[in-house]
Every structure is written in C-alpha cells, then in structure tokens.
C-alpha positions, -999 to 999 in steps of 0.1 A, spaced: -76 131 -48 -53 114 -26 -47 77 -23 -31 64 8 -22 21 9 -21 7 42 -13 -24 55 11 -39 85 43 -28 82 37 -4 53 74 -17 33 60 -41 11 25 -49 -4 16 -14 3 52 -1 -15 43 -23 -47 8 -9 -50 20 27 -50 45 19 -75 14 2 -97 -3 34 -91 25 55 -101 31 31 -134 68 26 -126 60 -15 -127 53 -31 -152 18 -50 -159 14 -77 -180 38 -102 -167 53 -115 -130 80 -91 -116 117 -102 -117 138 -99 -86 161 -68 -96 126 -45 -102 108 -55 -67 145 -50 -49 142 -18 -74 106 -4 -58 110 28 -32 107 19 -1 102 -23 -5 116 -37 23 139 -3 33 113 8 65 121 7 98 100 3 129 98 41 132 81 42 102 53 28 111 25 52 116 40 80 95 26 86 56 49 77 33 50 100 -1 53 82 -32 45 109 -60 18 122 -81 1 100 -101 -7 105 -141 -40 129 -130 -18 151 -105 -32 128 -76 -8 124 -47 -1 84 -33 9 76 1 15 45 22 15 39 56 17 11 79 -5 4 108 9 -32 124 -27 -45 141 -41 -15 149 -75 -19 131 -86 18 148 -58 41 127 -72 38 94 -113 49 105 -94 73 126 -74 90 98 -105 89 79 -126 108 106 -97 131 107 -98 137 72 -137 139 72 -133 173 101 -103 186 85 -127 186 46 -157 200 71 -139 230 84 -121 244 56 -150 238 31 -123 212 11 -138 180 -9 -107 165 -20 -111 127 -21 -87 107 1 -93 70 -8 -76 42 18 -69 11 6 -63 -20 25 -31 -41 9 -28 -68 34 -55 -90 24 -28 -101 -12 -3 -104 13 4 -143 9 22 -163 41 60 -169 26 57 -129 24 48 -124 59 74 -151 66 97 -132 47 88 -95 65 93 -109 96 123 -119 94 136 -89 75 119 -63 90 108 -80 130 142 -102 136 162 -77 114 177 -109 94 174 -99 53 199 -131 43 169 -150 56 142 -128 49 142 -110 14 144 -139 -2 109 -150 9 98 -116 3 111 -122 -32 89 -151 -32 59 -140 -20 60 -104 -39 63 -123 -73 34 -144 -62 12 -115 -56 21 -88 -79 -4 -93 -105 -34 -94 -79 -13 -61 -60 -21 -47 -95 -55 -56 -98 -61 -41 -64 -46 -7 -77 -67 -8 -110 -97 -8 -85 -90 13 -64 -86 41 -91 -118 34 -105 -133 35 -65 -118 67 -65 -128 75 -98 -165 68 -93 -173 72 -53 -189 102 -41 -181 101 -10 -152 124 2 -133 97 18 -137 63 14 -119 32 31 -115 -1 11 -108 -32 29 -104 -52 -5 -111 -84 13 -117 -103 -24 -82 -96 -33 -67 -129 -15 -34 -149 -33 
C-alpha cells in the first residue's frame, strides 16, 4: 500500500502526518517545540517542491508514505489518482495508494505562520506561528493518521482519496 498526504504547501501538516504514520512522534500528549522543529521536512520545502512526492519511509507493515503539496490546485490529487488507477490497469498491479487530505486540521495562526515562512521567506516571523499552530493541531493531525490507516486497512477500492473534511481544529 502506499499512503501519499497532501495538502498546500506539502512542509507542514502533511510532514507531521507522515511522521504520525511513521511513529517517530509521539501520541499521547501536545508536541514540544524542539520535536516539530525536529520532523523531516517541517517547514524545510521550497517552492520547487511543490508538486513533487516527497518520501518519508516505510511504515511498520512495509507500506511506503509520501507527501506532496498541491497549493490550490483541487485537479492534482483526482488526477494522480486516475493516473494511479491506468498505471494498476495495465500492469495487472492492485497495490493500494490511499490520498489523504491534511489541510482541513490546518488552523489559521499556521497558515499565518507558512506564509510568512515559506510565501514571504521570513522564518523570525513565521515559525513561531507555525510553532503555534502545529501544537494546536497535532493531536487531531494524529487522529487523521489513525484513520486513514484503518481507510486503508479496510477499503477495497485500489485507490482511494480522503478529503477528511471532519478533521477541523
């Protein structure tokens, strides 16, 4: 199976989820600052990252995790998932790829925060907020992981998108 988090700029939210996944954070309490500044890849992409999957690792069942980020473009992820769906067609392959939406626990002093950092390139001003904002919503970043595992887990189909609208901060 493959996992792939998505979401605007594909640095943060989407960085902490694949971390989750991975179980290099850990879950039963609020994350300090040293372990979110600590997470490949939070905050460290770059405008030319954008569109490109991001490797994370394998998770505990062999299952690899990307991220990616998207910025507005609401057409890349059902487009990656058609690809996906001719690619598994053709060579008679029914891995499971399983997209998953960060943005919606993405809570407004972190999109302060990313764009300063990342858009206006100013970090003094920025990580701080993203600080902020990442503490805020790691637990529900969490819960969003937890589900989609078991979406992965459970679905039959061989790619599945999830928008995870009813993870909001």
């Amino acid at each position: 199976m493959i996992y792939i988090y998505n979401d605007f700029g594909g640095t943060h939210t989407t960085s902490l989820a694949a971390a989750y996944h991975l179980n290099t954070l850990p879950t039963n309490r609020t994350l300090t600052t040293e372990e979110i500044l600590n997470v490949q890849y939070f905050n460290k992409l770059k405008k030319k990252d954008l569109g490109k999957l991001i490797f994370h690792g394998l998770d505990e069942d062999g299952n690899e995790v990307y991220t990616i980020g998207r910025k507005n473009n609401k057409y890349a992820v059902p487009a990656m998932q058609q690809m996906a769906s001719i690619l598994q067609s053709k060579n008679k392959n029914c891995e499971k790829i399983v997209f998953s939406n960060t943005s919606p626990t993405v809570p407004f002093v972190m999109s302060i925060g990313g764009f300063f950092a990342r858009g206006l390139n100013i970090s003094s001003l920025g990580e701080p907020l993203l600080i902020i904002g990442a503490k805020k919503c790691c637990q529900l970043i969490n819960q969003l992981v937890q589900e989609t595992k078991n979406q992965g887990y459970y679905t039959k189909s061989n790619t599945t998108i999830l928008e995870n609208y009813n993870f909001k901060p």
